[in-house]
C-alpha positions in Angstrom: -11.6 24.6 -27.1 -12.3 25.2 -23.3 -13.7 22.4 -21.5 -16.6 23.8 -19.2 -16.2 24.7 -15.5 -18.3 22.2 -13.9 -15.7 19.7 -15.4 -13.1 21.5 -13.2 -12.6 19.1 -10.8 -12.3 16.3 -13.1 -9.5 17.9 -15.4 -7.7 18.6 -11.8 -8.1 14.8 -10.9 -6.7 14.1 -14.6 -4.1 16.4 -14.3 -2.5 15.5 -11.1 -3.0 11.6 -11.9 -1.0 12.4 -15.3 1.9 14.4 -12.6 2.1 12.2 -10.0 2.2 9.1 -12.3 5.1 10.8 -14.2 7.4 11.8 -11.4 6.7 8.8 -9.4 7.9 6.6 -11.7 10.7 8.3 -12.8 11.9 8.6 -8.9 11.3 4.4 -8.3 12.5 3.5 -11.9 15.9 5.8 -11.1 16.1 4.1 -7.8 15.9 0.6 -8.9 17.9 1.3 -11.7 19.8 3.8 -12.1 20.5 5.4 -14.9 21.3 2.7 -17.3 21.3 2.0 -20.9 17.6 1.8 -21.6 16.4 3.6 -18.5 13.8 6.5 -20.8 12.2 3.3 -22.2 11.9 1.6 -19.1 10.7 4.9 -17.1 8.1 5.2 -20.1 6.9 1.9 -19.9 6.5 2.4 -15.5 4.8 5.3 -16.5 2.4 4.3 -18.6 1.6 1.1 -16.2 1.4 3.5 -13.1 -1.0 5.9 -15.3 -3.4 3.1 -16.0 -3.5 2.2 -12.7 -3.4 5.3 -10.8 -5.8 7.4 -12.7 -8.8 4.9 -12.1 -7.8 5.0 -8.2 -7.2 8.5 -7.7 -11.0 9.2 -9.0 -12.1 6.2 -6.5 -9.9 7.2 -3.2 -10.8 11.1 -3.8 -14.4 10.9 -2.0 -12.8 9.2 0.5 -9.6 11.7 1.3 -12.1 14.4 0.9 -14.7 12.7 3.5 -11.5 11.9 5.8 -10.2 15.1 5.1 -13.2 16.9 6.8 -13.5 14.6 9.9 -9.7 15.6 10.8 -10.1 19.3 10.3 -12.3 22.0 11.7 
């Protein structure tokens, strides 16, 4: 099943919420933990909070880094 090409921009959004939100939280759960007994359960969990957070922002602070984006280039 291919998803339709006017839906590009929303699978990108999707995509690189799903990314960031994975690497991120590994990165800050590693930090403040280290790697410790428990630490893929923990990461998971930070994950999956930072997903359900981030994915709804991303789609609302988009229009803005776009409109931002264009006022600070040519």
């Amino acid at each position: 099943m291919k998803i339709p090409k006017h839906r590009t921009e929303m699978v990108t959004g999707i995509l690189a919420g799903l990314q960031m939100s994975f690497l991120m939280s590994f990165i800050v759960t590693l930090k403040n933990l280290g790697f410790v007994s428990g630490f893929f359960v923990h990461w998971l969990w930070a994950w999956l909070i930072a997903y359900i957070i981030g994915q709804p922002l991303l789609f609302v602070v988009l229009p803005f880094s776009r409109w931002l984006a264009g006022k600070i280039t040519r």
